[in-house]
C-alpha positions in Angstrom: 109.7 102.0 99.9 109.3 103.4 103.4 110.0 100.8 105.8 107.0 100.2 108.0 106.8 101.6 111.6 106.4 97.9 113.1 109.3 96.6 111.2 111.8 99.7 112.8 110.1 99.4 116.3 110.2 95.0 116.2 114.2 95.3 114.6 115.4 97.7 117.2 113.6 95.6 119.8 114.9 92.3 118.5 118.7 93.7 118.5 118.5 95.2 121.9 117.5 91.8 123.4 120.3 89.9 121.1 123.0 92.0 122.4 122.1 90.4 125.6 122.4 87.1 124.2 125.1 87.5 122.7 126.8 88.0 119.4 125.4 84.3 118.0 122.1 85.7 118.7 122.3 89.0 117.2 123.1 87.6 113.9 120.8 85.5 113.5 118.1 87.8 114.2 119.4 90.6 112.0 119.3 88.3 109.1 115.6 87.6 110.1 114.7 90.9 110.3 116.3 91.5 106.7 114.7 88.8 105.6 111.3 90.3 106.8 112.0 93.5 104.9 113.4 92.1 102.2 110.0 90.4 101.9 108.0 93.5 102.4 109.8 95.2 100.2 108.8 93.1 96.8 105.0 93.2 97.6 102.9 95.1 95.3 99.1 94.4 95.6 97.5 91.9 93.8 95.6 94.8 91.5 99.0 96.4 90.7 99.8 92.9 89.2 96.6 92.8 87.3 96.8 96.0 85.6 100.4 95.1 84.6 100.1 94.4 81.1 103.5 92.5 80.9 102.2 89.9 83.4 101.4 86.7 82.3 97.7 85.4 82.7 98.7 82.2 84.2 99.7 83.9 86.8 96.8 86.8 87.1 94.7 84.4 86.9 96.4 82.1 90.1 96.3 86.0 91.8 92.8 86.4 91.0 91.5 83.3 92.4 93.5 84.3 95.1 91.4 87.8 95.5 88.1 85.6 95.9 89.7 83.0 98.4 90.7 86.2 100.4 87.1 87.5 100.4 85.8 84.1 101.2 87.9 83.4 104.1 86.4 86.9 105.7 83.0 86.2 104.7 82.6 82.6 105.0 85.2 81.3 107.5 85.2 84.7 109.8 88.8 84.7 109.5 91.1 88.2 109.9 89.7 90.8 107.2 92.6 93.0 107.1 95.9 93.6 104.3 97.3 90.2 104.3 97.4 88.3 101.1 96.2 91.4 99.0 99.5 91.5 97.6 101.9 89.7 96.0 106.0 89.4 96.0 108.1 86.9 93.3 111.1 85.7 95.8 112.8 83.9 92.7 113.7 81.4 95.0 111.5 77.7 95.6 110.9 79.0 99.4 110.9 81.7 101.2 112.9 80.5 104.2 114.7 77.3 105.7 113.4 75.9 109.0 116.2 73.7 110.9 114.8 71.0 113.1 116.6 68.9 115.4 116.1 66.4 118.5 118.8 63.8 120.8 119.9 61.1 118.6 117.6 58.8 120.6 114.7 60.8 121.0 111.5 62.0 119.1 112.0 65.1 121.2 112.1 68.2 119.6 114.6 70.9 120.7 113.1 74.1 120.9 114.2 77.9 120.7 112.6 80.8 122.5 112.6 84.7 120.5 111.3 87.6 121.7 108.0 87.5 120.0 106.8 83.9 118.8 107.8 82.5 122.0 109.4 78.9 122.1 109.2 77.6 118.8 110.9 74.1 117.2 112.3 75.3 114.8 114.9 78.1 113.4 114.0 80.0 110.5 116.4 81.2 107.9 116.2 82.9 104.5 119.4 82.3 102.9 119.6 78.1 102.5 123.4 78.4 103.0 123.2 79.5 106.3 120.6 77.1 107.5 123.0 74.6 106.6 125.7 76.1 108.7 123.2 76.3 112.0 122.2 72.3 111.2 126.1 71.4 110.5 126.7 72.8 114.2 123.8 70.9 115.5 125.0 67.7 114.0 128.7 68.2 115.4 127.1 68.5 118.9 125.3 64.9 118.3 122.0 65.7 117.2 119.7 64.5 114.9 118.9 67.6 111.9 116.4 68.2 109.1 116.5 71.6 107.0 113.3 72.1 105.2 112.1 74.9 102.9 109.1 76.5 103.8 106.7 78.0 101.7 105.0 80.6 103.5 104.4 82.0 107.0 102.5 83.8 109.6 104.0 87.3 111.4 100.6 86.8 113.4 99.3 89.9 112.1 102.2 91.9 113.4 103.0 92.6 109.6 100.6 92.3 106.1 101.5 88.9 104.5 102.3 89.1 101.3 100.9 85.9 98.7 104.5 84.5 97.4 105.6 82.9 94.7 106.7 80.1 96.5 103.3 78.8 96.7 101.5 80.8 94.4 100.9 77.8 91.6 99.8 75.4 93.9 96.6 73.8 92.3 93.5 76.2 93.5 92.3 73.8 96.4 95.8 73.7 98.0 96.0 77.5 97.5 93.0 78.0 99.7 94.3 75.3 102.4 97.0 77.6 102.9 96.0 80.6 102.6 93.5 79.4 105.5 96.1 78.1 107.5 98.0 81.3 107.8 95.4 83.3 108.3 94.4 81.3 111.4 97.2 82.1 113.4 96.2 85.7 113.8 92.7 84.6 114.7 94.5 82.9 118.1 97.9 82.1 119.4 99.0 80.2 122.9 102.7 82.0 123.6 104.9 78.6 124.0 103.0 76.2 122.6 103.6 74.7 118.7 101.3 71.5 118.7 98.2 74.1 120.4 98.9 76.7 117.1 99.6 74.4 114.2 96.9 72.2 114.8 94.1 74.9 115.1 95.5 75.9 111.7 95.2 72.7 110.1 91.5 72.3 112.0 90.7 75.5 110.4 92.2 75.0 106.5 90.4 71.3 106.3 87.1 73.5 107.6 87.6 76.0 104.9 88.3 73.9 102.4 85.4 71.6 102.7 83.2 75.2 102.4 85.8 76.6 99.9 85.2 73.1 97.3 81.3 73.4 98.5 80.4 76.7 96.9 83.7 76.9 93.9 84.8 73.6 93.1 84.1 71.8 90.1 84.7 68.6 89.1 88.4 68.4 87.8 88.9 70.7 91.2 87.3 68.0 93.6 89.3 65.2 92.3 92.6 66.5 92.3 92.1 68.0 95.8 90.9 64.8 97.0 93.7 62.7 95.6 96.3 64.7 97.2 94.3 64.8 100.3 94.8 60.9 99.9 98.2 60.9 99.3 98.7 63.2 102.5 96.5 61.0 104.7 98.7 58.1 103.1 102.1 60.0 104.2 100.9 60.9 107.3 99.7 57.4 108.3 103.0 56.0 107.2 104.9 58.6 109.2 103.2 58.1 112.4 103.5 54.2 112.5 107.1 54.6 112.0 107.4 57.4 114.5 105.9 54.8 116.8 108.1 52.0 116.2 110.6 54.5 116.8 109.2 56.1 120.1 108.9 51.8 121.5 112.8 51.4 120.2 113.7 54.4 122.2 111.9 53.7 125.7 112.6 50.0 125.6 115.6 48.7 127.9 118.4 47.6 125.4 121.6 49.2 125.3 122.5 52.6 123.1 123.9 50.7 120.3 121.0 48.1 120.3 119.0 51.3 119.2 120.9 52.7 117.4 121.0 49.5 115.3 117.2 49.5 115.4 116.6 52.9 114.7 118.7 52.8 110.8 116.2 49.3 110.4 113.3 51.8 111.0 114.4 54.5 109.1 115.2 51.9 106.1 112.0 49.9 106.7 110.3 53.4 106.1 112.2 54.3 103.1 111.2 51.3 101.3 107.2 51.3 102.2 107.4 54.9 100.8 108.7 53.5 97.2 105.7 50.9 97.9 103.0 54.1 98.5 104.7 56.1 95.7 103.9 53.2 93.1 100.5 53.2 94.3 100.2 57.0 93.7 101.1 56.3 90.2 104.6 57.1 90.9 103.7 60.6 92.5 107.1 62.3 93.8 105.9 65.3 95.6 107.2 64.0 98.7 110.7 62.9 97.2 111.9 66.1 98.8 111.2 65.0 102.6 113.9 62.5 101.9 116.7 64.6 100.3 118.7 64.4 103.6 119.1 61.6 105.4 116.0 60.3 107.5 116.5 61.2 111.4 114.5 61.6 114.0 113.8 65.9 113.5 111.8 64.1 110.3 109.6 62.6 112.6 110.0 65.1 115.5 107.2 67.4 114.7 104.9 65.5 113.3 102.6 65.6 116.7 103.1 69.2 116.6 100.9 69.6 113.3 98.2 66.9 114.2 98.0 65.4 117.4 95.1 67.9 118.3 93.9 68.4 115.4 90.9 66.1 116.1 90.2 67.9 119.5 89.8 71.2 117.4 87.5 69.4 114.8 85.2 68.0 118.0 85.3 72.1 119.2 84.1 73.1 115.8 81.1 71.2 115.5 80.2 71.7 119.5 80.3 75.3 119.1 78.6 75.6 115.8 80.0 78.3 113.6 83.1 79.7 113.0 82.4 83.0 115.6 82.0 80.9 118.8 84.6 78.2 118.1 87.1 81.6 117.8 85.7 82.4 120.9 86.4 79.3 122.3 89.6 78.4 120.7 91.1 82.1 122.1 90.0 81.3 125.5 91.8 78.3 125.2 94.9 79.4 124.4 94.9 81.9 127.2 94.6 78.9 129.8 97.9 76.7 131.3 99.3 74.6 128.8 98.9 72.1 130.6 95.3 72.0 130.9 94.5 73.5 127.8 96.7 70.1 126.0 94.4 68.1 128.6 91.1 69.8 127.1 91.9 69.2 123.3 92.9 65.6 124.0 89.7 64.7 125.9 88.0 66.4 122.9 89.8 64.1 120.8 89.0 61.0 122.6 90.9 58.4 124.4 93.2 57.5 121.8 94.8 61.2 122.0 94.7 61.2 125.5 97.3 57.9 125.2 99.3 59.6 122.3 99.5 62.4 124.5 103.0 60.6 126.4 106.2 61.4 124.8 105.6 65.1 123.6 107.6 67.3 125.4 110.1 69.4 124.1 114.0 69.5 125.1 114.7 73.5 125.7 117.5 74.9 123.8 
């Protein structure tokens, strides 16, 4: 396969600025950009698939649905009408990378890291598990708190054509759509810097599309399994977010180090056990069994705001500006403003409430 034009010109780029950082650096972006090719490199396009008469229907039929969320996302939602998600790569692995998160052992914090292209991001992306693991072992022996969590797709921003993966590719239809909404959102508008700004336009965008996605497709059975796992995410979330508070109080208060650190393993065990309480009320449900398979921390909690602290401002934009066009529009200009005001903006959108919750969001540079 001839490797694409963008992929040679980012690489060469990308090593060029690592051998100024150093030989840490350099490493970890040439496994990232091997990783992107790697990537590129599987995807056929969805009709190749199709016409492949030793592929199974389950899955041509998951590929085709995917083919008419694509065309509704352009149609309907306005979103990016280009080569992403028109074809399809199996990985053979559950995700297609590892992001490490970490933050102080007393703070909700989030460190972040800054690359060439994304900006200042928290989080570090890897494709091979094993070396994720390495990166968050280091973290850890320099006293911070670590979670390593597979990730089951992502956005270039348009700089390449994203593939659909088979890391999310059975995901019941509704969730398939959420995603595939979310991604594509990040090439409608991005704010250089700023995580919380991105990911929660994304999110805005996916629960707008899939209200009109479930509108005009969904049936019954469709409806009602979307809905409950909306539930149980609304559920998670809520339970997340009064721990992280409790948290965030034990951390600002005026007791000693050890005091908190004595406080923060009751939290983290208080949480654990209202989970089991939520997971019996889901009918024993364990699709979120996996957030605990390390132990809790505070890089669990750390970037929770960054997915949904504005995520209200965003909905507020929507339905001031009317249609999808204009809130683009508005959203872009946005992000082209100081962070600063722009955070100041989305929270009085939101309300007063996210104008308090707006404290104690700041990143620790890395």
């Amino acid at each position: 396969m001839k490797m694409n034009w963008r992929i040679a010109l980012i690489g060469a780029s990308a090593a060029a600025l690592s051998l100024v950082a150093g030989c840490a650096q350099l490493g970890y972006y040439v496994q990232a950009m091997q990783g992107q090719y790697s990537l590129m490199a599987e995807a056929k396009p969805i009709d190749d698939w199709l016409a492949d008469p030793h592929v199974g229907d389950k899955l041509k039929q998951k590929l085709s649905t995917v083919k008419e969320i694509r065309k509704f996302a352009a149609r309907e939602l306005g979103l990016p009408d280009n080569d992403s998600y028109t074809s399809y790569a199996d990985l053979k692995r559950p995700y297609v990378l590892w992001n490490v998160v970490a933050a102080p052992s007393l703070s909700l914090k989030p460190i972040q890291w800054c690359f060439p292209i994304a900006g200042c991001v928290e989080y570090r992306g890897y494709y091979n598990k094993a070396d994720a693991q390495v990166f968050a072992d280091q973290l850890r022996r320099d006293g911070y708190d670590v979670q390593v969590a597979g990730v089951p797709a992502y956005s270039t921003l348009g700089w390449f054509n994203d593939p659909v993966l088979s890391t999310f590719i059975q995901y019941p239809d509704g969730e398939l759509a959420r995603l595939v909404f979310h991604e594509l959102a990040h090439q409608v508008a991005y704010a250089k810097n700023d995580s919380q700004f991105n990911e929660s336009f994304a999110v805005a965008v996916e629960e707008a599309g899939v209200a009109r996605w479930m509108e005009k497709y969904g049936d019954n059975k469709m409806r009602q399994a979307y809905t409950a796992y909306e539930g149980r995410k609304q559920d998670f979330l809520a339970l997340l977010l009064k721990y992280r508070k409790q948290l965030a109080a034990n951390y600002a208060g005026g007791t000693s180090d050890a005091e908190k650190v004595n406080n923060k393993a009751a939290i983290f065990q208080a949480l654990k056990d209202e989970y089991q309480v939520l997971k019996a009320g889901w009918g024993g449900y364990s699709g979120y069994d996996r957030w605990f398979a390390e132990p809790l921390s505070n890089a669990h909690l750390a970037a929770i705001a960054t997915y949904h602290d504005f995520v209200p401002g965003f909905r507020t934009m929507l339905t001031h500006e009317g249609n999808f066009a204009k809130f683009y529009r508005a959203v872009r200009e946005l992000a082209a403003q100081d962070k600063v005001y722009r955070h100041k903006q989305l929270a009085q959108a939101a309300g007063p409430s996210a104008i308090a919750a707006q404290s104690g969001t700041e990143t620790v540079a890395r």
